[in-house]
Structure formats: structure tokens, C-alpha cells
C-alpha positions in Angstrom: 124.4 203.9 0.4 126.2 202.1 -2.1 123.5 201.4 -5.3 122.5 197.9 -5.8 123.4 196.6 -9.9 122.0 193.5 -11.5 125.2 191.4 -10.8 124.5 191.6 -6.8 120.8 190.5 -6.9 120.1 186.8 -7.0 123.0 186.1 -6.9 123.6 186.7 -10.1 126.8 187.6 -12.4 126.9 189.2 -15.4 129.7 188.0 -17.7 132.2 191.0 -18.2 133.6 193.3 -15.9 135.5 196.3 -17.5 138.0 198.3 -14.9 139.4 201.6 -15.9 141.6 203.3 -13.4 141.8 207.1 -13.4 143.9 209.9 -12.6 142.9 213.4 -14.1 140.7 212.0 -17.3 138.2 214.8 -17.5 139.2 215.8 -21.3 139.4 212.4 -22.7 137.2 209.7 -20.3 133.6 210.5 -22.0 135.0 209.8 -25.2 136.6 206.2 -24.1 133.0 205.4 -22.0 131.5 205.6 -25.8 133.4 203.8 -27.2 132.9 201.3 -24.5 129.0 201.6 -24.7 128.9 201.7 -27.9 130.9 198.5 -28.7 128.8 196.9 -25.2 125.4 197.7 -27.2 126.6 196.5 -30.3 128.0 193.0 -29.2 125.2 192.5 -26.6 127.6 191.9 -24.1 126.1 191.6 -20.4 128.7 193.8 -18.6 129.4 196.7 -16.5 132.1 199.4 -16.5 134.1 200.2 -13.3 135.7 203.7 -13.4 138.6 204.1 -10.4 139.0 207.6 -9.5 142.4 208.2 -8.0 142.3 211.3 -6.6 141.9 213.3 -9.6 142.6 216.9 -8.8 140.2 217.3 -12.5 136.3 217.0 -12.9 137.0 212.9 -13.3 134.8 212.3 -10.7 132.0 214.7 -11.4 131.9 214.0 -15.3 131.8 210.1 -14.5 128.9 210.3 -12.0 127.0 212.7 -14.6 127.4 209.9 -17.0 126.5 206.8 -14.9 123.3 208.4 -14.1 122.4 208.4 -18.4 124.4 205.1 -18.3 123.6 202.9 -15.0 126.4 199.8 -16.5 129.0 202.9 -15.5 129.9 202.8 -11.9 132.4 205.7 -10.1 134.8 204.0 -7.2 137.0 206.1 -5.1 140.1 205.6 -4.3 141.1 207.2 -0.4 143.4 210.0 -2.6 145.9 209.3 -4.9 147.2 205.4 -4.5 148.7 204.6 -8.1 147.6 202.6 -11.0 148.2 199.5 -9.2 146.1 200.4 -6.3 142.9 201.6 -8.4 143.1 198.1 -10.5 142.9 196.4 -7.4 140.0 198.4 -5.7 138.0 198.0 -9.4 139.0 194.7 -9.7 138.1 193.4 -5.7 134.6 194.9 -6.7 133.8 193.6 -10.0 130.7 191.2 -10.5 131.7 189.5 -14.0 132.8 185.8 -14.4 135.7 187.7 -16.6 137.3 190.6 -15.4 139.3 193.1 -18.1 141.2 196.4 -17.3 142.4 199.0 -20.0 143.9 202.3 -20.0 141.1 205.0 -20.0 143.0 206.4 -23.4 142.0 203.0 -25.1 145.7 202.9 -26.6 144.2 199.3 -27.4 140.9 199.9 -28.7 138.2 198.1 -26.8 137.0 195.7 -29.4 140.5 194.1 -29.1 139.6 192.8 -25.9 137.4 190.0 -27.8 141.3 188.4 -28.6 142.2 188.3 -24.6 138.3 186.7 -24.1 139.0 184.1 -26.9 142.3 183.0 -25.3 140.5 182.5 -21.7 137.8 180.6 -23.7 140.1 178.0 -25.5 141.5 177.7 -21.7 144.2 180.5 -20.5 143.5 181.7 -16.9 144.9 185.6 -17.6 145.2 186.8 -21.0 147.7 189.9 -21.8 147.7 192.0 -24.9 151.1 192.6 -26.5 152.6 195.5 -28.5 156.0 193.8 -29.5 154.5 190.5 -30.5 153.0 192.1 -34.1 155.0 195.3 -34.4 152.4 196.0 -37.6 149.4 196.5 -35.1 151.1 199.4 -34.0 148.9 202.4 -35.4 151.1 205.5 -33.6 154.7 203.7 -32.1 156.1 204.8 -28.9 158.9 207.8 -29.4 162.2 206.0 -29.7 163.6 206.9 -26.6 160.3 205.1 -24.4 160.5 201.9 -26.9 164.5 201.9 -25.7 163.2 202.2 -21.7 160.6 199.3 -22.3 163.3 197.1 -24.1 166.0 197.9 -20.7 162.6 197.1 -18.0 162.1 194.1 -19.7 165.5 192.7 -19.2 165.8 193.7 -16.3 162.4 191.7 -15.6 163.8 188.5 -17.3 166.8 188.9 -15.2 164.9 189.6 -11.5 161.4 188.0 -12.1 162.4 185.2 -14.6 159.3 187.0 -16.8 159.7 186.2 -20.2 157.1 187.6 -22.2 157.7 190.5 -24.8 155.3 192.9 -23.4 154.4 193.3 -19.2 153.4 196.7 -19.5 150.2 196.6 -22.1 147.6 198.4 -20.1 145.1 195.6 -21.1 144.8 192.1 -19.2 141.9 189.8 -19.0 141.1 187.4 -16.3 138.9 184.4 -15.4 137.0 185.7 -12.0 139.1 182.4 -10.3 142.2 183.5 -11.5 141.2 186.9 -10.2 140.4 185.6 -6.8 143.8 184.6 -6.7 145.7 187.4 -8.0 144.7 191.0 -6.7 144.3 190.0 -3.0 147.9 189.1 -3.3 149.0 192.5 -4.6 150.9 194.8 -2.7 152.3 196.7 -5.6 149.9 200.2 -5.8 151.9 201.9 -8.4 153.4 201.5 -12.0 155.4 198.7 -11.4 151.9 196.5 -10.3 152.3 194.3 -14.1 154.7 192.5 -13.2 153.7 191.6 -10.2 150.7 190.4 -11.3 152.2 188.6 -13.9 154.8 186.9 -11.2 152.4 186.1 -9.3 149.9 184.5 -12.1 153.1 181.9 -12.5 154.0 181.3 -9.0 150.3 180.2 -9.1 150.3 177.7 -11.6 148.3 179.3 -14.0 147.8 179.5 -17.5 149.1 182.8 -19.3 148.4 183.7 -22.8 150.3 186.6 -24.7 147.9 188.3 -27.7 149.0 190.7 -29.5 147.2 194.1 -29.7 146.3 196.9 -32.0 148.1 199.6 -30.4 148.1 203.3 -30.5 150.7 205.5 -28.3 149.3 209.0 -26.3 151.8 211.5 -25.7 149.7 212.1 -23.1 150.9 209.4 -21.0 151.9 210.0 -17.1 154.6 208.1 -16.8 158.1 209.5 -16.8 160.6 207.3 -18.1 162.8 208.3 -15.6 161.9 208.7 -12.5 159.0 205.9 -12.6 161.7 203.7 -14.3 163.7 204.0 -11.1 161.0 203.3 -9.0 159.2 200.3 -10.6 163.1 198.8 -10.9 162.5 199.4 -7.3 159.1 197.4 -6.7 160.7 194.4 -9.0 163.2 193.8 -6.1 160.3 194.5 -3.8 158.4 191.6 -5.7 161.3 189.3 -5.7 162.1 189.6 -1.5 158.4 189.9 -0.6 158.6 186.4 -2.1 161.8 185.2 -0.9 160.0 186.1 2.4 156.9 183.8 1.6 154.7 187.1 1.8 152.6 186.1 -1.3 151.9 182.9 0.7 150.2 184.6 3.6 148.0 187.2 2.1 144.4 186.5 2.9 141.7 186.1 0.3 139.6 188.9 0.2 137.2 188.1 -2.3 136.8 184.7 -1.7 133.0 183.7 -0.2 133.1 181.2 2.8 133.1 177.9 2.3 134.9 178.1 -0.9 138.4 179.2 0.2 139.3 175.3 -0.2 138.8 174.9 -3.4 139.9 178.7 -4.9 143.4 178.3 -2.7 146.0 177.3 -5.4 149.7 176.5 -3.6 152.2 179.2 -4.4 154.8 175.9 -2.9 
């Protein structure tokens, strides 16, 4: 039986959800949960952490049970195997409780206290905030190895060219939305792997709503999945996937999923 958390009694809901997917994070995931806690605890914030496992093959799993059970604002999803990023945002972000929902790379390559910019933005009235490395280049403690700064300059042409997205920086593994613009969003996704920001971000605009672009402070990993290759040929891939799934009104037709009844009505924004 799934446990019952403060956000689900009462009907109650707390004000921040935090979603961190993850895919083999054994080594480096307790040390991003206390920074998390830590900053939580020191800002009083009234939130919980959501920790997607996608199929790790590591101790992910194990180590972020172990920790929920000293730190009940943790909770462990599952994913059915290995889906993708996109996939295990969705999941963590279809089961959040919070009236604003972020999600961040479990490396923290933005540290978490810059997610107070993306909640400040949604207060003075954006509906999905996204933090940027490219709009302050200074804010970049440890840059990206020239040849993945050249492959993020190419994708987001090409993104300007086939999504008509114009902002400097899809790819920041750090967004923020209001729980409406949530509702909106994810059960409208179809995109499970890398190429899932720009979907979102397509579809955030084909929905009328309000984006903000913030920039970030900003640390690269060079422990980071993604090859600039082969998942550069692929999320080219899903951008033309984005671009006939609406050409085919799919985005139109997707059911809410996380919309309670009687208030599909009033959620329902007109992708027309």
C-alpha cells in the first residue's frame, strides 16, 4: 500500500513539489537530497521531494528508500524499467501534491536555492518558469566542454527552425510550474526521453501560457548521460515527432489525467 503524506489528507496541498528523476544515482543522490533538506529546513518551505527511479541497474532505489524512512518529505516512485528522463518527469510530476511543481537534475548542476528565481517569476505571474545557462554566461561556475556548448548551439537552431522555440536555453534540467499549468502540460506529453524539453516548452505556447526565461547559476558534470551524438540524433528525431503529432491535432486529444471531476471545464485551455 502506497503511504499516505500530509498533501493527500484533508484535502490539503502543501506548496512545493520537488521531482528528481533518476537513473543510476547511487554515488552522488544522498548528497543532492541534503542539499535539498537542508535548504527545505532552512527556508521553512512546506514541500516534498519526489525521487523517480528509472530502472537503475545501481543501489538508487535502495539508498533512496533508506533515506525516506530518516526523511518522510522523500518519496521513491518507480518507473516500470527504464523509460527516459521524459517519462520519469512525467510519472513524478502526475503525482506531485504541491500548488508549484519544480524538477532538477539529481546532480544539482543548478544549485537548489536557485529555484527561489523560477518561484519569483511564477509569483509576479509566469505560468512555467525555465532556468537558463546562456542568458548570464557569468553564472556559469564549470562551462560545458567546447565541443557540447557547439551541440547545444546546433539543437537550438534547429529548434527555432522546427518548433518556432525561441529561447536561449530548452535544455536546463530545471523548470518550475504553477500546479494549473502542470495539469495542462505533462498529460499531454508523449515524449519519454531526452528530447521531452522542448516538447514541454511547445506545448506551454500552443497553450497560451505564460513563459519566463531566468537565468541560472550553473555548474557542468562530466558525469552527464547524454551522448552528444547519438541522443542528438534521436531528440532531432522527437522534434519532428513533436511537430507532426501536432500537425495531426494529437496534443488536442490527450485526456487530462490529473484533472479532478467537475473541474475539467475550467483547467481545459484551447490548443486552437
Amino acid at each position: 500500500m502506497e503511504r499516505a503524506y500530509p498533501n493527500q489528507q484533508n484535502g490539503y496541498r502543501m506548496r512545493y513539489s520537488i521531482v528528481i528523476p533518476a537513473y543510476n544515482e547511487s554515488e552522488r543522490i544522498i548528497a543532492s537530497l541534503d542539499k535539498i533538506v537542508a535548504h527545505m529546513q532552512k527556508k521553512d518551505w512546506d514541500a516534498e521531494i519526489l525521487v523517480v527511479n528509472d530502472g537503475s541497474r545501481d543501489r538508487t532505489a535502495e539508498i533512496v528508500s533508506s533515506y525516506s524512512l530518516r526523511h518522510p518529505v522523500v518519496r521513491l516512485l518507480e518507473n516500470p524499467g527504464n523509460r527516459g528522463k521524459g517519462y520519469s518527469v512525467r510519472h513524478g510530476m502526475l503525482k506531485a501534491g504541491g500548488e508549484i511543481l519544480l524538477f532538477t537534475d539529481a546532480d544539482l548542476s543548478a544549485p537548489i536555492y536557485e529555484a527561489e528565481k523560477l518561484f519569483d517569476a511564477l509569483h509576479h505571474g509566469a505560468e512555467v518558469a525555465i532556468g537558463s545557462r546562456w542568458l548570464n554566461r557569468k553564472l556559469q561556475i564549470e562551462k560545458q566542454p567546447l565541443p557540447r556548448q557547439l551541440f547545444g548551439r546546433i539543437f537550438n537552431l534547429l529548434l527555432r527552425l522546427t518548433l518556432n522555440l525561441k529561447e536561449k536555453d530548452t535544455q536546463c534540467g530545471f523548470k518550475a510550474f504553477t500546479r494549473l499549468a502542470a495539469e495542462q502540460i505533462f498529460p499531454r506529453q508523449h515524449i519519454e526521453r531526452w528530447g521531452f524539453d522542448p516538447e514541454i516548452l511547445f506545448l506551454s505556447k500552443k497553450l497560451g501560457l505564460k513563459l519566463a526565461e531566468i537565468p541560472v547559476e550553473w555548474s557542468h558534470d562530466d558525469r552527464s548521460k547524454i551522448n552528444p551524438v547519438t541522443d542528438g540524433m534521436r531528440m532531432f528525431m522527437e522534434m519532428l515527432k513533436v511537430r507532426w503529432n501536432s500537425m495531426r491535432g494529437i496534443y488536442e486529444h490527450t485526456a487530462f489525467t490529473m484533472v479532478k471531476a467537475g473541474t475539467r471545464e475550467q483547467n481545459n485551455r484551447s490548443l486552437v
